[in-house]
C-alpha positions in Angstrom: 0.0 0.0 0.0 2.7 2.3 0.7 4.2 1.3 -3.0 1.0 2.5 -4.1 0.3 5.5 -2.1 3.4 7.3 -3.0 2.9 6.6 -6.9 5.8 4.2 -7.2 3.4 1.3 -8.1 -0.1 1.9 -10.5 -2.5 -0.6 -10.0 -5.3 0.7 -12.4 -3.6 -1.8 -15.5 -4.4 -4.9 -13.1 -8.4 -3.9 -12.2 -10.8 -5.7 -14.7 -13.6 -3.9 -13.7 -15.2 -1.7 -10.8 -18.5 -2.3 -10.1 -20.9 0.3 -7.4 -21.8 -0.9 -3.9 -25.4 -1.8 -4.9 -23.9 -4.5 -6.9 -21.2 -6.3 -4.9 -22.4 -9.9 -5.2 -21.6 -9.7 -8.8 -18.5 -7.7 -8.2 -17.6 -11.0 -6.4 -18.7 -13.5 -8.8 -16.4 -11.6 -11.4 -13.5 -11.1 -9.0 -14.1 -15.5 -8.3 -13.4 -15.7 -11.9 -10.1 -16.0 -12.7 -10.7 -16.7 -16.4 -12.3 -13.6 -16.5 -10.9 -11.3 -14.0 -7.1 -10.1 -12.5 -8.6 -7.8 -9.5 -12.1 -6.3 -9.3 -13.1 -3.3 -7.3 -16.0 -2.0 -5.4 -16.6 2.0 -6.2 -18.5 3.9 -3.3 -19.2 6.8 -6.4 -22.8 5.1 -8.2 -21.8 7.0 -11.3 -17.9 6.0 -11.8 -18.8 2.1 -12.6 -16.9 0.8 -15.7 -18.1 -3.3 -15.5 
């Protein structure tokens, strides 16, 4: 996290998708996919969803 936090590492090429709140059980179907899926994300912002 600290990798992360200061910029060093950018882990937006390894999320597949981002799903809202309202829709976590298929946000953890995806992420239970591993054919599908490297790392799936749960977005507190409705509007930024990108599935």
């Amino acid at each position: 996290m600290g990798l992360i936090g200061t910029g060093a590492i950018d882990p937006r090429p390894i999320i597949t998708a981002t799903f809202p709140m309202s829709d976590a059980e298929t946000a953890f179907r995806t992420a239970a996919d591993r054919a599908r899926s490297v790392k799936v994300q749960l977005s507190f912002a409705e509007e930024e969803t990108q599935s």
